[in-house]
C-alpha positions as CSV (number, residue, x, y, z in Angstrom):
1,X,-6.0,98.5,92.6
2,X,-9.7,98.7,92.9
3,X,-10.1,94.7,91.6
4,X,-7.3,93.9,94.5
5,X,-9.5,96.5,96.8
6,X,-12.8,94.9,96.2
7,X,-11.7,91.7,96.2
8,X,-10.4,91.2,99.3
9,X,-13.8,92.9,100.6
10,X,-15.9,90.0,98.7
11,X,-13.6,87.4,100.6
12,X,-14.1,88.8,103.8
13,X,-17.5,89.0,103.7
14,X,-17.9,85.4,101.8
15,X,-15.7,84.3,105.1
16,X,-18.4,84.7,107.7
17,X,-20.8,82.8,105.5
18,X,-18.5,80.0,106.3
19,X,-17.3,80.0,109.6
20,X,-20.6,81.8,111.3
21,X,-22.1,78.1,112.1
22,X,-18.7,77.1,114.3
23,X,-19.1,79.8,117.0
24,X,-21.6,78.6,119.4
25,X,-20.5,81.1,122.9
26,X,-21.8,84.7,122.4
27,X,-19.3,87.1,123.6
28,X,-22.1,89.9,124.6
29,X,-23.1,87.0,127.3
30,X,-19.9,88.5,129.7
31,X,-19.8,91.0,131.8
32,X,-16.9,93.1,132.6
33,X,-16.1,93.0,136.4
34,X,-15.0,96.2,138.5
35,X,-11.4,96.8,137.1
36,X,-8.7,100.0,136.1
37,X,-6.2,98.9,133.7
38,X,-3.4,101.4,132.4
39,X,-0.8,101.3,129.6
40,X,2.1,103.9,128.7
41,X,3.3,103.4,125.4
42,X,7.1,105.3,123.9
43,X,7.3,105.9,120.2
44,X,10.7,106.9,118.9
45,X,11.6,107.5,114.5
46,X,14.5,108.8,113.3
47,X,14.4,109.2,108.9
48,X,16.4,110.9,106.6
49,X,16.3,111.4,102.8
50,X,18.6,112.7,100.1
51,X,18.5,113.9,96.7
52,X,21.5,114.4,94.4
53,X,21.2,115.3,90.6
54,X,23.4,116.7,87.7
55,X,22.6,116.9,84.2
56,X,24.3,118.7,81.5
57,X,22.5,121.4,79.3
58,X,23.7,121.6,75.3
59,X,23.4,124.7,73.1
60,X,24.1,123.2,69.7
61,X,24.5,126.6,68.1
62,X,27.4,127.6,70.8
63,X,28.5,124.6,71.2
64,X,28.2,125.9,74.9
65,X,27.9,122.8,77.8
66,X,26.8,124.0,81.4
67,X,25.8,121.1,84.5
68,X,23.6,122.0,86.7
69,X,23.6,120.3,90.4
70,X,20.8,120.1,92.9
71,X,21.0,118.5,96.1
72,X,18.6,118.2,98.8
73,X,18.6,116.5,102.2
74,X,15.8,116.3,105.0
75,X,16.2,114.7,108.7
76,X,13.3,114.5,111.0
77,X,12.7,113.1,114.4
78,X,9.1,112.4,115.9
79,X,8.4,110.8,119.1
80,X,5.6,110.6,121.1
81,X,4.2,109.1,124.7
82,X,0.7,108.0,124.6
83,X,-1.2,107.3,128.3
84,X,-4.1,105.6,128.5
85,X,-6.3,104.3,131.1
86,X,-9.9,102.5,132.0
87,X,-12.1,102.0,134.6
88,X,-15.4,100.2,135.0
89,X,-17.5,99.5,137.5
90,X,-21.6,99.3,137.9
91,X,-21.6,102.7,138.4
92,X,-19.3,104.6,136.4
93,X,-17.4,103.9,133.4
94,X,-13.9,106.4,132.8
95,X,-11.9,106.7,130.1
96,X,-8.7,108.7,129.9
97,X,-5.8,109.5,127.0
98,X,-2.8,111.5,127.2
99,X,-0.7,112.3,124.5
100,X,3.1,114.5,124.0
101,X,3.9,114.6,120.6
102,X,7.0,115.6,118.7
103,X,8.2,116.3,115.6
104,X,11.3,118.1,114.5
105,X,12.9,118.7,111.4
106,X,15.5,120.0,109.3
107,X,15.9,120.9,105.8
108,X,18.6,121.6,103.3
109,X,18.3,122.3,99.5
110,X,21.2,123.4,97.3
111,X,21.9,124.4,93.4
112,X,24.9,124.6,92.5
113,X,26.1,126.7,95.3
114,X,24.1,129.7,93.9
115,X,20.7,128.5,95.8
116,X,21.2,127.1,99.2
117,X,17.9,127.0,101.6
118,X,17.7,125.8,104.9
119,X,14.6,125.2,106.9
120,X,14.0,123.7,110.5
121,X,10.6,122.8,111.8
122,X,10.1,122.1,115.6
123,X,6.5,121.3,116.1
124,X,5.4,119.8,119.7
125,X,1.6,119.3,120.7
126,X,0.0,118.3,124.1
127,X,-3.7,116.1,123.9
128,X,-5.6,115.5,127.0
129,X,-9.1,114.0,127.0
130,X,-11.0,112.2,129.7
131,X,-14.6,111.2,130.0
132,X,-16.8,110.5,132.9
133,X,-19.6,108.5,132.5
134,X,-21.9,108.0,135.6
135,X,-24.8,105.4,136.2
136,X,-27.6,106.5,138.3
137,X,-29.8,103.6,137.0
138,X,-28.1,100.2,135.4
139,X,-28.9,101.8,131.9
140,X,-28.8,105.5,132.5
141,X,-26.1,107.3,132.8
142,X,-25.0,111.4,132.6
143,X,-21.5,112.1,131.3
144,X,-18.9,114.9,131.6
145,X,-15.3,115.5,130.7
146,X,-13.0,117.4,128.7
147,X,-11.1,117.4,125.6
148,X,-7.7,119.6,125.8
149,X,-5.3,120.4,122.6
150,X,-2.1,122.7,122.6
151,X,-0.4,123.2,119.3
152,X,3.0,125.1,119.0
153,X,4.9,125.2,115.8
154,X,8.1,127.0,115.0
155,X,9.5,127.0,111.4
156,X,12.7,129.1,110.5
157,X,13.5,129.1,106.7
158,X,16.6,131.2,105.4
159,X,18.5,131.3,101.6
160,X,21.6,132.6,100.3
161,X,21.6,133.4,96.9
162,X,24.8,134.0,95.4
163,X,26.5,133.9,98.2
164,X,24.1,136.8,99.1
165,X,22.6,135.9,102.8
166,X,18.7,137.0,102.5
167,X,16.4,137.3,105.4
168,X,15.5,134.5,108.2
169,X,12.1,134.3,108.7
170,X,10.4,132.9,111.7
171,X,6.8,131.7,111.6
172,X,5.0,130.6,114.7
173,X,2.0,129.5,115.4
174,X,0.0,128.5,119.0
175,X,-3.3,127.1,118.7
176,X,-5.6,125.7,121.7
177,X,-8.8,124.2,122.0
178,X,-10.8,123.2,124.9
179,X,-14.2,121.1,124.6
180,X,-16.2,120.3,127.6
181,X,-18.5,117.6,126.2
182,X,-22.0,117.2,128.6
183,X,-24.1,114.2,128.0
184,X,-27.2,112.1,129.0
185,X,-28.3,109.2,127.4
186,X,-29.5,105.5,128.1
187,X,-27.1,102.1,127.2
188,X,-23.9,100.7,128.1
189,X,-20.9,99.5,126.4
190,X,-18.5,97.4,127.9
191,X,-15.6,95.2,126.7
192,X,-15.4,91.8,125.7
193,X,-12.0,91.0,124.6
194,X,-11.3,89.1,127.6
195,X,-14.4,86.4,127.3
196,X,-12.5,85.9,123.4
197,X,-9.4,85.0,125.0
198,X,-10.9,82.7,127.5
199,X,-12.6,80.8,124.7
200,X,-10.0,80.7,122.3
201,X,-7.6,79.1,125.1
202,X,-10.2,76.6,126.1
203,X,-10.8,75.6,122.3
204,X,-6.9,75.1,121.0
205,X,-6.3,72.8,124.6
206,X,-9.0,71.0,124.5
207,X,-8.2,70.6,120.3
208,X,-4.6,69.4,121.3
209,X,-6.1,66.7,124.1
210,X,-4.3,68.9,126.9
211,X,-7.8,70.1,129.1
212,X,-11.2,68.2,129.4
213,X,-14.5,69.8,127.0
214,X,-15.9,72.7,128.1
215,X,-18.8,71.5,130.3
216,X,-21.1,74.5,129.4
217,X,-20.9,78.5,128.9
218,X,-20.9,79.1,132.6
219,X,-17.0,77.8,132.5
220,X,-16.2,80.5,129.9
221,X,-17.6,83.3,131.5
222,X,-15.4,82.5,134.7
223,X,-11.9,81.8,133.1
224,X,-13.2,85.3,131.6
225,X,-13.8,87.0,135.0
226,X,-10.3,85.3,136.1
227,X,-8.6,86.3,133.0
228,X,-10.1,90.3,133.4
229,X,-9.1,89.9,137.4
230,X,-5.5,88.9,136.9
231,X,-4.9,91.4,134.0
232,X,-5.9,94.3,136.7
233,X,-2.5,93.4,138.7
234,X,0.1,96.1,138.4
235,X,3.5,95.3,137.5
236,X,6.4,97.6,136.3
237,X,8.7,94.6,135.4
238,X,6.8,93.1,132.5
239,X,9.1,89.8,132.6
240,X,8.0,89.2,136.3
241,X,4.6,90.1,135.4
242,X,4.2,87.3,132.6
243,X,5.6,84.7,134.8
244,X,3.2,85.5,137.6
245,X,0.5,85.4,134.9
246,X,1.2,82.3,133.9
247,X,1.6,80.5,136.8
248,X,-1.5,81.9,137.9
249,X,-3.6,80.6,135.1
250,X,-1.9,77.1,135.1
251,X,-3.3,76.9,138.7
252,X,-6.8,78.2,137.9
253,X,-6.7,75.6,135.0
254,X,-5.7,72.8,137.7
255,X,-8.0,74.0,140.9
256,X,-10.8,73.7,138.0
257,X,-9.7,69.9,137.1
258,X,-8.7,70.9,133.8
259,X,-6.2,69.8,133.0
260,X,-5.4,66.6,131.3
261,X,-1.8,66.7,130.3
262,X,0.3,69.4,131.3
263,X,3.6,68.9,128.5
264,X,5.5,71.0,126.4
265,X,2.8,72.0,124.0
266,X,0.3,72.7,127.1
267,X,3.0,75.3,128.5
268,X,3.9,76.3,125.0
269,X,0.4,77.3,124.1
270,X,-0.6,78.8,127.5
271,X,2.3,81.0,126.8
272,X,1.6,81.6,122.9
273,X,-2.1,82.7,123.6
274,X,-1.6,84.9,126.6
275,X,0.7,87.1,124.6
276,X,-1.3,87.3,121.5
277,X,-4.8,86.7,122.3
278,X,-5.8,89.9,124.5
279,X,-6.1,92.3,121.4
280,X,-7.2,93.9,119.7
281,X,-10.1,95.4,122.5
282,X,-13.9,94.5,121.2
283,X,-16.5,95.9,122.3
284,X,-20.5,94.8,123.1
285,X,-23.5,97.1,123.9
286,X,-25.4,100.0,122.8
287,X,-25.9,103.8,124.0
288,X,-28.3,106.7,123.1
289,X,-26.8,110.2,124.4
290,X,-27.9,113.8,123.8
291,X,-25.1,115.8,123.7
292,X,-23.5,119.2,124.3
293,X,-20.4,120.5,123.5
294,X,-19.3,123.8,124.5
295,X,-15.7,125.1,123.6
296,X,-13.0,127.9,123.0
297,X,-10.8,127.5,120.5
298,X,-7.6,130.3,119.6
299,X,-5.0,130.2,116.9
300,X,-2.4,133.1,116.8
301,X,0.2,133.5,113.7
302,X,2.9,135.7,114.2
303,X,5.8,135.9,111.1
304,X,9.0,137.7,112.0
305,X,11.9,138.7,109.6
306,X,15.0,139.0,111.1
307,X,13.5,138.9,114.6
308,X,11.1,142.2,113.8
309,X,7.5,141.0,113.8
310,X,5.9,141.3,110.1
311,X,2.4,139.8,110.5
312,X,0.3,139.0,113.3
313,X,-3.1,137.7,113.0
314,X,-5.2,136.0,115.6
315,X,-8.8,134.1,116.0
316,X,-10.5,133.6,119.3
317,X,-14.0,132.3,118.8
318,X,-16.6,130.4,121.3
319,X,-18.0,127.4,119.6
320,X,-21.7,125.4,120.9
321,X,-23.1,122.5,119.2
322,X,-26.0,120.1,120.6
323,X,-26.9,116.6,118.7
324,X,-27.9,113.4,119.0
325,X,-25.3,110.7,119.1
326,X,-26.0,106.9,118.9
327,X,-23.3,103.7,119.2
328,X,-23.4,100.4,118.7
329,X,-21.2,97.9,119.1
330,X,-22.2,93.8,118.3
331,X,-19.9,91.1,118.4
332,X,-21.4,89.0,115.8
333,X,-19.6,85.8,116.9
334,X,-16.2,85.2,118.3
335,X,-14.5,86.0,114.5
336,X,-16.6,89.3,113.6
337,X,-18.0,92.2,114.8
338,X,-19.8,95.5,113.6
339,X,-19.6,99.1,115.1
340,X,-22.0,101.8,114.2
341,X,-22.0,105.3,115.2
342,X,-24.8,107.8,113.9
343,X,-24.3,111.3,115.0
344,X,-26.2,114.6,114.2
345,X,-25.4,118.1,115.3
346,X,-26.3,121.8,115.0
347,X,-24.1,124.4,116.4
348,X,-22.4,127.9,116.1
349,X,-19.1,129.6,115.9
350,X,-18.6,133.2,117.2
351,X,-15.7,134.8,117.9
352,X,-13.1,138.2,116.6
353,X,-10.7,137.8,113.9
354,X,-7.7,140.5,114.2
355,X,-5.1,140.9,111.8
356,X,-6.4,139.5,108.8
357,X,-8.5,142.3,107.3
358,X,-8.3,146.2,107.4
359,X,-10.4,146.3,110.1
360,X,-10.9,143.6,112.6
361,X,-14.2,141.5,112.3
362,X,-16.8,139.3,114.0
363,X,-16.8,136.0,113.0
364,X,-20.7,134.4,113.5
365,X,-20.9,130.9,111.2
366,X,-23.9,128.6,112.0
367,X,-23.7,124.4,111.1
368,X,-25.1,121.4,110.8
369,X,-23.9,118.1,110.4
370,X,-25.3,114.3,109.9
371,X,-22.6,111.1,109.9
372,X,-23.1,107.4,109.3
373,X,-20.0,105.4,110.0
374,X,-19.4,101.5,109.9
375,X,-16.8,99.4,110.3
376,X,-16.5,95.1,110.6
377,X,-13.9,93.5,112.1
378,X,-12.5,90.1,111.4
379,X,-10.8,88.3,113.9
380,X,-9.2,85.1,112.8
381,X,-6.8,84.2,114.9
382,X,-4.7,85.8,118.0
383,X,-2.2,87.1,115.3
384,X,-4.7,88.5,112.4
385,X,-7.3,90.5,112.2
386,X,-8.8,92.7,109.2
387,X,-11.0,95.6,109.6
388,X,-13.4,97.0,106.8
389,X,-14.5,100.8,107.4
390,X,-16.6,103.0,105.4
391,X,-18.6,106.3,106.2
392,X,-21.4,108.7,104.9
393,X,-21.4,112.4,106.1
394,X,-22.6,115.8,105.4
395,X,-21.8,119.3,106.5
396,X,-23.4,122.4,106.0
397,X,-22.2,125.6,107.2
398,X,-25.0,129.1,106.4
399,X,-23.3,131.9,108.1
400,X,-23.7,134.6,105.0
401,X,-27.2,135.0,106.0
402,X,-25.6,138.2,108.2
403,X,-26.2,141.4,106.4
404,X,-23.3,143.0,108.7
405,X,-20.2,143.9,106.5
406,X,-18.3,143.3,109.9
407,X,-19.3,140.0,110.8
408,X,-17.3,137.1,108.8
409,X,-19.7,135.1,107.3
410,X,-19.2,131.2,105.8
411,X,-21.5,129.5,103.6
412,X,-20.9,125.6,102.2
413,X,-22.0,122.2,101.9
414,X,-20.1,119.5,101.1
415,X,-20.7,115.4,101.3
416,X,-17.9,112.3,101.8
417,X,-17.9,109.0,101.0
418,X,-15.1,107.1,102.4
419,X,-13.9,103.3,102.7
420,X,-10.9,101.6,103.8
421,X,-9.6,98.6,104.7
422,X,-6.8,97.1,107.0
423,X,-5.1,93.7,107.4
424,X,-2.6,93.1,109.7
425,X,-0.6,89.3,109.8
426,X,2.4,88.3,112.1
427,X,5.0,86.5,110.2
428,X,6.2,86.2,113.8
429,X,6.0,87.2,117.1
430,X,8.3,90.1,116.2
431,X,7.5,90.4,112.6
432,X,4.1,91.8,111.0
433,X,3.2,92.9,107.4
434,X,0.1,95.6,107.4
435,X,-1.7,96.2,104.3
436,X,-4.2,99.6,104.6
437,X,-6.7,100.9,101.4
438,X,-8.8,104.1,101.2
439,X,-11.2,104.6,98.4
440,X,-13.0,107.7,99.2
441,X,-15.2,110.5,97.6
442,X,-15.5,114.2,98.3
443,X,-18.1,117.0,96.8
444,X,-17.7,120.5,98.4
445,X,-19.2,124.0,97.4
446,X,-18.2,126.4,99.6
447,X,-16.7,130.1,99.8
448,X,-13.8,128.6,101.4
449,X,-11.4,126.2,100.3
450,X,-11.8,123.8,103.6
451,X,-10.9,120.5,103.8
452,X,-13.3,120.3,106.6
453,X,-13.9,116.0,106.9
454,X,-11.4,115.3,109.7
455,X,-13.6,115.9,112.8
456,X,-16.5,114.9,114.3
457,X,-17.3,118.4,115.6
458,X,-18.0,121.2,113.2
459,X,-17.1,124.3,114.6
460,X,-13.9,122.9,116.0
461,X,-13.1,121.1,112.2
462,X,-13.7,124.9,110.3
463,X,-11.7,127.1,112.1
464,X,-8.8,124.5,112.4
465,X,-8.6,125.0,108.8
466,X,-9.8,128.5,108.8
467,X,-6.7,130.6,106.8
468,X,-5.0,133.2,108.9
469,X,-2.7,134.1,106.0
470,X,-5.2,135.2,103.3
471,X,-9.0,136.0,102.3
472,X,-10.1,132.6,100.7
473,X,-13.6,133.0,102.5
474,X,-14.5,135.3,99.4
475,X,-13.4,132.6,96.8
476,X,-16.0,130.4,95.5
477,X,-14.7,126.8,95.4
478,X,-16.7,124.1,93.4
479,X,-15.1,120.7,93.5
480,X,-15.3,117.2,93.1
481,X,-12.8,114.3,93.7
482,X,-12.3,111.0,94.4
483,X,-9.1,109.4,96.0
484,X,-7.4,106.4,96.3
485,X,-4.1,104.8,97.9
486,X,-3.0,101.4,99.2
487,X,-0.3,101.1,101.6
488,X,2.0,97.7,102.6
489,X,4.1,97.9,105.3
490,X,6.8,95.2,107.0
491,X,7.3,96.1,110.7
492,X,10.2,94.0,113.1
493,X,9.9,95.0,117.0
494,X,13.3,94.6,118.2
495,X,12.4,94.3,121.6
């Protein structure tokens, strides 16, 4: 795996040595116009597994035969709606994203009528997040917004044993967690992928003899505008949509003297272009920002047994950290482009723990973090594109520093080093074959067994794995381990 891993690295990055001299138009020459766009997207699976086994056990001495059976089933639905929207303008910049999430399912488990288990999970989860960014000065902005999570899980296991029915247990969590990030900073990134559509149009029609050359960049740049303008029109039929956008360009392409034979293969790859060729999104710019992020986060576990409450344990805890956060975003031509974020924080954690010990504590953990984190993109054509990813970070958390047997303290350190890499091809229109690989590293010594690389905030990533359930903050934990997996997928969009 790692010779097919590296290798397709090497010829990704021996591709841009060869196609680097054939891109003359630099996408960071556009700028985006004053638009809003929105999309709504509905995600639906439905999967099911089974698991049936008998094998026969021999006692040569007895002569004695018994079979044993085992069967297992499990059914889950997930589906989730996913809102987004965008808005730019010289003064402010707004991102939004929305998210409902759920995920249900049911499990079954039998041996030979003696064991039977059944299980049901129902797990839904609300995401909000939105973020302001205001320009006082063309390169100077101040930023507000919030970052909303709600997290309710419900998992109900009962088994009879010998016919015996035994107790139902109920397990439930609610977790929240609020962020209201505050920053100021200098820079602006904007995107591009519209200026990439407008030149790969002009390039296949001109190729095929259907449009004049391209008289100079100027051209580009305002098919680009056009293309970003007419993309801002709101339609809730998409059929009528894409035959208003299409008639549309064919009469910016004639108005602009264009055209030189409007056939077949003219319409056809019009049509072809425009519904391939306006993702994925790429970005172009740069921005500095000092940051803030004050929070709340609460988690609450409650486990009843036969509908009398057992356990309860809750955390409540008021998070702060400050950094320094840097982005950049370079298209490097019309095929490639590089994104680097660099981010550095110091916070703290405090809050009450309740449940979990004989007495209730304090919880007080101070941290510190530093990331590096690349990733190059390779665009090819409207209907491939590869992505190459990898990532430094460190964490530190040195909260047993208190001397108060009351206060919860934390101490680790821990380092990852991660890659991965993504290809996606379309067979067809409707038919695409991904390919994903991770090669990654982890090193953690800590008095908690945290996997705590998931997040870029620190306070927020430790006590989403913080345990409710037991006392692993007084275990020492000293590993090291290094992971790999490789992933290929077919995927048909039936409509």
């Amino acid at each position: 795996m790692k010779r097919l891993f590296f290798g397709i690295v090497l010829t990704l990055f021996v591709s841009i040595q060869s196609i680097a001299q054939t891109d003359t138009f630099n996408l960071s020459d556009y700028k985006l116009p004053e638009l809003k766009r929105h999309a709504l997207e509905f995600f639906f699976d439905l999967s099911g597994s089974s698991y049936y086994h008998r094998f026969l056990d021999s006692y040569h001495a007895s002569q004695h035969y018994s079979s044993t059976l085992k069967d297992q089933s499990q059914y889950s639905v997930n589906m989730y709606f996913i809102y987004n929207s965008y808005l730019n303008s010289m003064k402010k910049q707004k991102e939004s994203n929305a998210s409902f999430y759920l995920f249900s399912q049911i499990d079954n488990n039998k041996n030979d009528s003696r064991y039977i288990r059944k299980s049901f999970d129902f797990a839904p989860s609300f995401y909000y997040s939105t973020a302001n960014r205001n320009y006082y000065k063309p390169k100077r902005f101040y930023e507000f917004g919030i970052d909303f999570k709600y997290n309710f899980d419900k998992y109900r296991t009962q088994a009879t044993i010998n016919e015996v029915l035994g107790d139902k247990f109920d397990d439930i969590y609610h977790n929240i967690n609020i962020f209201l990030p505050l920053k100021a900073g200098k820079g602006r990134i904007e995107q591009v992928q519209d200026a990439r559509l407008a030149n790969y149009l002009l390039v296949e029609l001109e190729k095929q003899k259907r449009i004049r050359p391209t008289k100079n960049t100027q051209e580009i740049i305002d098919l680009a505008e056009f293309i970003s303008q007419l993309k801002n029109k709101r339609f809730f039929d998409s059929r009528l949509r894409r035959i208003y956008e299409l008639e549309e360009l064919d009469s910016y392409f004639k108005s602009n003297d264009f055209i030189l034979n409007a056939d077949s293969r003219y319409f056809t790859t019009l049509s072809d272009f425009w519904a391939y060729g306006d993702g994925p999104i790429r970005n172009s710019g740069k921005r500095f920002s000092v940051s803030l992020y004050p929070g709340y986060y609460s988690i609450h576990y409650n486990r009843k047994i036969n509908g009398i409450t057992n356990t309860e344990n809750s955390l409540n805890a008021y998070l702060l950290n400050a950094g320094l956060e840097f982005k950049y975003e370079k298209p490097i031509n019309l095929r490639w482009q590089n994104t680097i974020d660099v981010i550095g924080y110091t916070g703290i954690m405090e809050g009450n723990v309740k449940g979990q010990y004989p007495t209730d504590n304090k919880l007080r953990i101070p941290n510190l973090q530093i990331g590096y984190f690349q990733k190059f993109g390779y665009y090819p054509s409207t209907r491939t594109d590869a992505t190459f990813s990898y990532s430094l970070r460190y964490i530190n958390y040195f909260g047993k520093s208190d001397t108060d047997k009351n206060i919860v303290g934390y101490e680790s350190n821990g380092l990852a080093v991660t890659s991965g890499l993504s290809i996606n091809y379309y067979i067809s229109p409707k038919f695409r074959l991904n390919i994903t690989a991770h090669l990654n590293y982890y090193k953690d010594d800590s008095t908690g067994d945290l996997n705590y690389f998931n997040n870029l905030l620190i306070s927020n990533d430790l006590i989403n794995h913080f345990s409710l359930l037991d006392e692993s903050l007084y275990v020492l934990y000293q590993t090291k381990h290094v992971t790999k997996d490789f992933r290929i997928s077919l995927q048909y969009a039936i409509f």
